[in-house]
ChimeraX commands (.cxc) that place a marker at each C-alpha (Angstrom):
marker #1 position 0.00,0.00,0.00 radius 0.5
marker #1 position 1.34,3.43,-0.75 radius 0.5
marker #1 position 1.31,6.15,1.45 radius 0.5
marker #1 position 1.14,10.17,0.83 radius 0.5
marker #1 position 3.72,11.95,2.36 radius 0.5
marker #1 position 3.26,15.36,4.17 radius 0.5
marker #1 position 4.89,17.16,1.51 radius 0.5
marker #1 position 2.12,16.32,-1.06 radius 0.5
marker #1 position -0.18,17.77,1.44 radius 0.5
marker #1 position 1.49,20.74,1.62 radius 0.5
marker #1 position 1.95,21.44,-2.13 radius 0.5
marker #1 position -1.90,20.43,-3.31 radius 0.5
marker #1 position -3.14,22.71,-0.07 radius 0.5
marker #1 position -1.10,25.91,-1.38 radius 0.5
marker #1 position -2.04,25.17,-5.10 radius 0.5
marker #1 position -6.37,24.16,-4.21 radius 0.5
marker #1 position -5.67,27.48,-1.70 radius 0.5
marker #1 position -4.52,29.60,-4.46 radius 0.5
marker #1 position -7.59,28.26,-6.68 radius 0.5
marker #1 position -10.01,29.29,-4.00 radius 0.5
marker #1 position -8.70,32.76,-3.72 radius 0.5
marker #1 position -8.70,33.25,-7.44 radius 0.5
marker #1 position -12.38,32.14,-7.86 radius 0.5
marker #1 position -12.88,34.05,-4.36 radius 0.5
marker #1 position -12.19,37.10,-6.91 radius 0.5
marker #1 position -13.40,36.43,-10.12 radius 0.5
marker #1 position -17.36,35.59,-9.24 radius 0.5
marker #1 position -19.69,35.77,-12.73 radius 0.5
marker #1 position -21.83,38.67,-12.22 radius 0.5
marker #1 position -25.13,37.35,-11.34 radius 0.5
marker #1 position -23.74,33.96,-10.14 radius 0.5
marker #1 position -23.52,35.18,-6.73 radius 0.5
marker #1 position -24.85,32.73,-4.90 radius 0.5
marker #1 position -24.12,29.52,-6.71 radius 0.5
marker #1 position -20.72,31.12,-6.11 radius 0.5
marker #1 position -21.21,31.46,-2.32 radius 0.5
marker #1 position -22.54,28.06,-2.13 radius 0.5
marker #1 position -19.54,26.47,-4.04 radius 0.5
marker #1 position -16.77,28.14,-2.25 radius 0.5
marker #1 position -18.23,27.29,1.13 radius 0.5
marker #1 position -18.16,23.74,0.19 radius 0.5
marker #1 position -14.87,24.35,-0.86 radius 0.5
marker #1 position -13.65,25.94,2.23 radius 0.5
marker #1 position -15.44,23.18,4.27 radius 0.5
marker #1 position -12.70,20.66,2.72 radius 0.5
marker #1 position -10.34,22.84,3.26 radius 0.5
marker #1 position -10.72,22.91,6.67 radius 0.5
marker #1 position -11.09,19.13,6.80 radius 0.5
marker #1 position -7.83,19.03,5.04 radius 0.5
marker #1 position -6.13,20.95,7.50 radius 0.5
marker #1 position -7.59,18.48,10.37 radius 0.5
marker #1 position -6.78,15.61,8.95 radius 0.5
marker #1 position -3.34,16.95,8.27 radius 0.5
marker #1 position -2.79,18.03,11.90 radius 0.5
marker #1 position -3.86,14.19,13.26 radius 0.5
marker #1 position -1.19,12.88,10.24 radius 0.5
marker #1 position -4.28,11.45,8.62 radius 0.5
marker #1 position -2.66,12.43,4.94 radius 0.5
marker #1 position -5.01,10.01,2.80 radius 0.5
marker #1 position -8.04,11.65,4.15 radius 0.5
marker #1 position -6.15,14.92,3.86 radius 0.5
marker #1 position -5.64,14.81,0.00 radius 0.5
marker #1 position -9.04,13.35,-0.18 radius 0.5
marker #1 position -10.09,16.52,1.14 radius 0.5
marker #1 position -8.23,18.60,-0.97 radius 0.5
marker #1 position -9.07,16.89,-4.14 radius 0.5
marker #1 position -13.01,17.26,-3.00 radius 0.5
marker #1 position -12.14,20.78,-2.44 radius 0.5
marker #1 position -10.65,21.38,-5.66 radius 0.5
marker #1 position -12.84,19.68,-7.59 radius 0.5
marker #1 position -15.78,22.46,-6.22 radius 0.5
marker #1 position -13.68,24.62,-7.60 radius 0.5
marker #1 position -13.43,23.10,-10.85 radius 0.5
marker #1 position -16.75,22.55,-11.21 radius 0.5
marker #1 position -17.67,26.23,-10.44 radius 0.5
marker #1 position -15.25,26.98,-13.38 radius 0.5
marker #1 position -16.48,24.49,-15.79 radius 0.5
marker #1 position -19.92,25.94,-15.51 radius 0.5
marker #1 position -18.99,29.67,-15.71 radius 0.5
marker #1 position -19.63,30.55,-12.44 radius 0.5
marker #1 position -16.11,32.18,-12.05 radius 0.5
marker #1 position -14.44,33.89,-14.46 radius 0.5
marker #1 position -11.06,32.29,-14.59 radius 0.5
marker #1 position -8.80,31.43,-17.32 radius 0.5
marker #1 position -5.86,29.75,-15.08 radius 0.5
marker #1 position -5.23,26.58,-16.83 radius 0.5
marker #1 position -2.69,25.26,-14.14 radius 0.5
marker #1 position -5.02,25.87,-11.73 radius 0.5
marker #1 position -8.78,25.15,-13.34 radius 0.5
marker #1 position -10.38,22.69,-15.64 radius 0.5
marker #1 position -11.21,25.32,-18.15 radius 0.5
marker link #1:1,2 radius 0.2
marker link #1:2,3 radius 0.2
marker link #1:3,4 radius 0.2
marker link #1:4,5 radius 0.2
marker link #1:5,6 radius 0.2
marker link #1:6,7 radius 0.2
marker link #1:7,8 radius 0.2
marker link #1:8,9 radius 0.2
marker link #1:9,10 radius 0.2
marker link #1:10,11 radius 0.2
marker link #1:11,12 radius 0.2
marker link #1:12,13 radius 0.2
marker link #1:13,14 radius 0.2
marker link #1:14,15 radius 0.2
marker link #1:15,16 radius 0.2
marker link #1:16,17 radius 0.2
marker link #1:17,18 radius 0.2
marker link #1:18,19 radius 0.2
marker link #1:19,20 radius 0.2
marker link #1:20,21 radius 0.2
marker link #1:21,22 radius 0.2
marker link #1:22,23 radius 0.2
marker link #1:23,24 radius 0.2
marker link #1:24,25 radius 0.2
marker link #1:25,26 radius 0.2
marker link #1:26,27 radius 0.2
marker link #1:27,28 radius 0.2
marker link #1:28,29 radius 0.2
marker link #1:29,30 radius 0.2
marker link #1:30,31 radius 0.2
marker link #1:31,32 radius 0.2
marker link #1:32,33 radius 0.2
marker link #1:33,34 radius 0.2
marker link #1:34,35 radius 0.2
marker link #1:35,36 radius 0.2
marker link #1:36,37 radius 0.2
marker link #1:37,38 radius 0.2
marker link #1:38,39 radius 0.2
marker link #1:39,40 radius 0.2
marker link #1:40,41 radius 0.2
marker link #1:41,42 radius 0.2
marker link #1:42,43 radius 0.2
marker link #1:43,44 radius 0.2
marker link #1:44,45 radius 0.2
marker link #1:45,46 radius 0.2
marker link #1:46,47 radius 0.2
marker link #1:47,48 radius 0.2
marker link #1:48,49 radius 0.2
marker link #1:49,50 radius 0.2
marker link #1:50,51 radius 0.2
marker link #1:51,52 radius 0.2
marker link #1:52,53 radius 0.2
marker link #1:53,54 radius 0.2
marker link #1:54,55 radius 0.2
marker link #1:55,56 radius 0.2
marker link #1:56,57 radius 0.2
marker link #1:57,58 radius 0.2
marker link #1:58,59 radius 0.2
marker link #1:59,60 radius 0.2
marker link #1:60,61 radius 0.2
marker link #1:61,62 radius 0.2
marker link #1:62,63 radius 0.2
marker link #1:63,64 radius 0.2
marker link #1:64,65 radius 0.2
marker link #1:65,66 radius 0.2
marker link #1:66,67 radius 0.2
marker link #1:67,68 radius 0.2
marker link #1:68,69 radius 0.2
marker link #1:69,70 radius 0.2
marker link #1:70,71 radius 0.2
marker link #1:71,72 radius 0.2
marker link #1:72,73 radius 0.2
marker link #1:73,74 radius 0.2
marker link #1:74,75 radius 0.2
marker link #1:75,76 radius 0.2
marker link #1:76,77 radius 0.2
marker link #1:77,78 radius 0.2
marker link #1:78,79 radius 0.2
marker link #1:79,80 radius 0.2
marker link #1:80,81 radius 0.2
marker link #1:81,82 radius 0.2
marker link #1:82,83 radius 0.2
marker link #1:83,84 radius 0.2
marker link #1:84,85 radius 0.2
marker link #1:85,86 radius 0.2
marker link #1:86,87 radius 0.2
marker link #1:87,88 radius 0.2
marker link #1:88,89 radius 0.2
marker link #1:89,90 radius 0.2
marker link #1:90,91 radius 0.2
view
């Protein structure tokens, strides 16, 4: 069984971090609150991630990140933030 070392962690949190403060910016106008909705789920695993990662849990960590970043994702797939980041989105 592999395992996922700390240092994973720590890269995929700064990079889904620096995704959610992008889309934090670049909301669609009148996609407010699909927007709100989206980025609080993302935070959510965020948060998660960072609690796992303090108890050394790192597979539920970058579970948590990936969920996190794949909000994101999503919210840029359907136009909901205006980003055009291509090493950071889906788009």
């Amino acid at each position: 069984m592999k395992t996922i070392k700390k240092s994973k962690i720590d890269k995929y949190y700064r990079i889904t971090n620096e995704a959610f403060e992008i889309a934090k910016s670049l909301i669609a106008k009148g996609k407010e609150k699909e927007a709100k909705e989206i980025l609080k789920m993302a935070e959510c695993y965020l948060y998660d991630a960072k609690h796992f990662q303090e108890k050394n849990n790192f597979v539920n960590a970058f579970a948590c990140l990936n969920y996190a970043h794949g909000w994101l994702d999503a919210g840029a797939r359907l136009k909901i933030f205006n980003v055009k980041d291509k090493r950071l989105f889906s788009v």
